[in-house]
N, C-alpha and C positions, 0 to 999 in steps of 0.2 A: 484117741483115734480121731484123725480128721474127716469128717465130712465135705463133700460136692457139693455144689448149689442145684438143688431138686428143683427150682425153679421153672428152667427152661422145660424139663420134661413137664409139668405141670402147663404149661403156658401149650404145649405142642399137642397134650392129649386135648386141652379145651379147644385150639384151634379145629384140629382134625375133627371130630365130634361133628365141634356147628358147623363147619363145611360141607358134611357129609348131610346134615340135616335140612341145611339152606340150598343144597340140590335140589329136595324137592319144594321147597317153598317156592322158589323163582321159576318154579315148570322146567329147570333144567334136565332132571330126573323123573323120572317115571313113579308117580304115588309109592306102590308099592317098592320102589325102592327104601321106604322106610324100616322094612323089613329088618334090613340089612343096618339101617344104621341105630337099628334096636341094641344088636348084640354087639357094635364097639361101643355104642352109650353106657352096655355093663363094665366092659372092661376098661377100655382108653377113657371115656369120659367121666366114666362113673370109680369103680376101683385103684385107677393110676390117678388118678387126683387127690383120690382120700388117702393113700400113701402120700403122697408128696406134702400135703396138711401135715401128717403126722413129724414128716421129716422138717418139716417148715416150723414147725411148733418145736421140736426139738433146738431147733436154732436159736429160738428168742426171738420170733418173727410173729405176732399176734397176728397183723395184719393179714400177710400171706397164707397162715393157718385158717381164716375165717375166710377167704377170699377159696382158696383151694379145695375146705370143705365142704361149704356152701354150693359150687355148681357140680362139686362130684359128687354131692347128696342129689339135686338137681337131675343130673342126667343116670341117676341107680333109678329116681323115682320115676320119670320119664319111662323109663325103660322097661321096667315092673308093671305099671300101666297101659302102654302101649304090647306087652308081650301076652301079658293075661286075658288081654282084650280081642287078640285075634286066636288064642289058643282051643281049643274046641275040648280039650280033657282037664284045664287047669279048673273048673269046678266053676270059675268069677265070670257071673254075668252081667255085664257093665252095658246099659242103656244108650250111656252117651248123649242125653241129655239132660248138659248143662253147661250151658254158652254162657249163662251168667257169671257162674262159678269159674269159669275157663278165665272169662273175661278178665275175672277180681286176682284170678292167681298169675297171667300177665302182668298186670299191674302189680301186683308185691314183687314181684322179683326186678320190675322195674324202678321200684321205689328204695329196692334192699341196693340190686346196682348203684343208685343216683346216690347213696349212700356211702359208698364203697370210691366212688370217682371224687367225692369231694377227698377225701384221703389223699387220695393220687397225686392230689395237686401240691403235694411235699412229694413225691415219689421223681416223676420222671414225663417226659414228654408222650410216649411209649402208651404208658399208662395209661393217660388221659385220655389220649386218644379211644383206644379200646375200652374203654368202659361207657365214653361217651355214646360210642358206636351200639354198645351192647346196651344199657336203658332204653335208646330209640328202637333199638329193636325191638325188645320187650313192648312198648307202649304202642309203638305199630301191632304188633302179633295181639294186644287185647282190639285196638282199632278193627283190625283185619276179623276178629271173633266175632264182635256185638256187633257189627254193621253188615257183615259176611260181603263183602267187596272186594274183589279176586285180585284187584288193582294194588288196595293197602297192603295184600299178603303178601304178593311178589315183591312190594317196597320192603317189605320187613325181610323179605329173604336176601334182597339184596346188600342192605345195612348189615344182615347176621355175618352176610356170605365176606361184607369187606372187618368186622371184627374178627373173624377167624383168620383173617391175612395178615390182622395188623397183631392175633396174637402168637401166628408162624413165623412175624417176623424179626419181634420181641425175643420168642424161643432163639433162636438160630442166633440172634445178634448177640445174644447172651454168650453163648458158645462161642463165639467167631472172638468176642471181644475177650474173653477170661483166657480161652487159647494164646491169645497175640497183647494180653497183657496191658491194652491199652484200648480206647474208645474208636475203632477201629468202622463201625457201623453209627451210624447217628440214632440219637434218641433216650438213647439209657443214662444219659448223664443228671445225675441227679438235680432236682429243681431248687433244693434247700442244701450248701455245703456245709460242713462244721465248721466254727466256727475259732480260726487259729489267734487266742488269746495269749497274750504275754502276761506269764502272772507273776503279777506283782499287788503288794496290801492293796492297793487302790483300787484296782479290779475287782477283784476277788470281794472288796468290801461292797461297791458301788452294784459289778455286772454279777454276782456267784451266790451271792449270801441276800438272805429276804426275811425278817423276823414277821409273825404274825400272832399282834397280843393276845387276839381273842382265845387261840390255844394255846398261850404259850410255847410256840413250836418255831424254832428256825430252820429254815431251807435252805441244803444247799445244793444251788445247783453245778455241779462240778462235773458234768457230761461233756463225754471230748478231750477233756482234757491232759495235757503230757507234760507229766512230772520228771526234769531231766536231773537236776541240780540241787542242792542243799540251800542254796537262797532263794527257790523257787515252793521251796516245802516252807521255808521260815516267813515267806511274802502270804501262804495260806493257812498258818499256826495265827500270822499277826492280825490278816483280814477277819477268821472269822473269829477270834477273842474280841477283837475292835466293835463288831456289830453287835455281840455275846454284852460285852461292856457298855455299849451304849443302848442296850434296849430296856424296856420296864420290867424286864421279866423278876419274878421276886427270887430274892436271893441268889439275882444274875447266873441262875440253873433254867434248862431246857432242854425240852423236847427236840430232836432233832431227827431229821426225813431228807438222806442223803440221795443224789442221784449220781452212781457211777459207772452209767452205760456209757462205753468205749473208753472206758480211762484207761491212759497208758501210763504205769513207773516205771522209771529204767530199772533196772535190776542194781547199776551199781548205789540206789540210794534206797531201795524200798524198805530197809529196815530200818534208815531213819524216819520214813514217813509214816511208817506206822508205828514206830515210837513216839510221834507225833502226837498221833492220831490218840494213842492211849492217854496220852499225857491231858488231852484237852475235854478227854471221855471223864477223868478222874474230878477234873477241876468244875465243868459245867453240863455238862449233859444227865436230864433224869432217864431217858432212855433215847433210845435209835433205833431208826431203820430205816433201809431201803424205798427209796421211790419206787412204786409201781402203780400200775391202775387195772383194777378189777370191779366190777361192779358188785361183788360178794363181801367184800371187805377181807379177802382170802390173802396171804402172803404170798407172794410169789417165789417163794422162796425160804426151805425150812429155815433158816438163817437167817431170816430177813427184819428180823427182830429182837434188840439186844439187850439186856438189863446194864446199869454201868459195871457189875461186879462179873457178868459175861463179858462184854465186851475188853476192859481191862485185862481178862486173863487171856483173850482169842486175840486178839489188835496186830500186836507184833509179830505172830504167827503164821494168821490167816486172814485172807485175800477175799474182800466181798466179790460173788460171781461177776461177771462181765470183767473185772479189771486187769487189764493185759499187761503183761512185764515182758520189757523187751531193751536188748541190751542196744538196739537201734536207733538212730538217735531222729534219721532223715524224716521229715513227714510225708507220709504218702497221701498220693491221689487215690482219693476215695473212690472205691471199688465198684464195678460198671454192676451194678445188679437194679433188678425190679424191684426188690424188697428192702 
């Protein structure tokens, strides 16, 4: 089953959300209009976000997962808070003083934001923008706390109010551009493009393959990459034996930690490259796996880890996840998304 880019919906409910919210910061709205933007903070900002995480995380999108859970965790608590507080039977009697604490939890999410935007700065122009927008906001709305000066609030509602614009317009371009198949809206175009390598030994030796003694572990890094031809399989048999053969590793056996996010084989050669692949599993590798990064040391992947006498019998069969087989040969322009 294929999946839509949940994206734009994600990007629309956060817009709508802080607009409705940055109404009343700026005194455009009447106080008690928060009311009202209590119960889409449950739904649009709060519960259509945490789906869209989930469906973002389905993807293989970390970033966007942590990014979409984060403010629709944000705007459920927000909202939990602010409804229990005016509730007169919800049982929670909430004082309301604590500007300090106000203060300190602005600034975490201004700091989780400023966090989140250096990220960006591989993503897209889009991005940057709106995260930039949304830290100053945040760090305004603690300013506007601890000093209570009506002046910095409205500043912070108007920074909220132009984040929300810039991310209804992120949403919508998203859709405009995947509809029309091309960059049709400005901003989405990616900051960092992949990178179109001719492989050949020399490459593959010099830019792909990395031995590290301390582990004995070679990396390779082979992301991106588009396997078309049988001399482009026998230019990456010869590269990484080359490095294999020239490193200290004892008894020229290793560790090895593949990375083959976006790899594409044509279909009419994938069975020799993963005849390949076996061939060079039997001769030097004491185990494999998968690149990823987790702060758990978790596998990302039940598979993601192979003994040589698994791998050997799996190789020629089966396809480590992410790697695309496509009987196409054109390389495309890489796809207008935020993620």
């Amino acid at each position: 089953m294929s999946l839509g880019n949940p994206a734009p919906l994600g990007l629309l409910a956060f817009g709508m959300t802080t607009a409705m919210l940055m109404f009343v910061e700026t005194g455009w709205a009447e106080p008690a209009f928060a009311e009202m933007v209590s119960g889409y903070a449950v739904f649009m900002g709060g519960l259509l976000q945490i789906i869209v995480a989930i469906f973002e995380l389905q993807k293989g999108s970390s970033f966007s997962f942590a990014v979409f859970g984060s403010y629709g965790a944000f705007w459920l608590g927000w909202a939990l808070v602010f409804i229990q507080g005016k509730s007169d039977t919800s049982g929670y009697v909430g004082s309301g003083d604590y500007d300090t604490g106000h203060t300190l939890w602005f600034i975490q999410w201004g700091v989780l934001t400023l966090c989140f935007w250096v990220i960006t700065w591989r993503k897209n122009i889009c991005l940057i923008v709106i995260f930039a927008l949304l830290a100053v906001t945040f760090f305004l709305l603690a300013a506007a706390t601890a000093t209570e000066i009506e002046e910095i609030k409205k500043a912070a509602g108007y920074f909220g109010f132009f984040t929300a614009a810039g991310a209804w317009y992120t949403g919508v371009a998203e859709l405009v551009n995947e509809e029309y198949g091309s960059h049709v809206l400005p901003g989405l175009r990616p900051m960092i493009s992949p990178e179109r390598l001719e492989i050949t030994k020399d490459n593959i030796t010099s830019k792909r393959t990395s031995y590290d003694s301390k582990s004995n572990t070679l990396f390779l890094q082979f992301r991106g990459l588009q396997v078309k031809t049988l001399s482009e399989i026998e230019a990456i048999r010869e590269g990484v034996e080359e490095t294999i053969l020239q490193s200290n590793a004892p008894d020229k056996k290793v560790h090895v930690v593949v990375d083959y996010e976006d790899v594409l084989i044509h279909d009419d050669v994938s069975t020799e490259y993963w005849n390949m692949v076996a061939d060079l599993q039997q001769k030097y590798y004491l185990s494999a796996r998968r690149f990823h990064v987790t702060s758990f040391g978790t596998p990302s992947h039940p598979n993601s880890y192979y003994t040589p006498n698994m791998m050997s019998a799996m190789a020629p069969i089966a396809n480590p996840p992410n790697v695309a087989h496509s009987a196409v040969t054109k390389l495309e322009e890489p796809r207008a998304s935020t993620t």
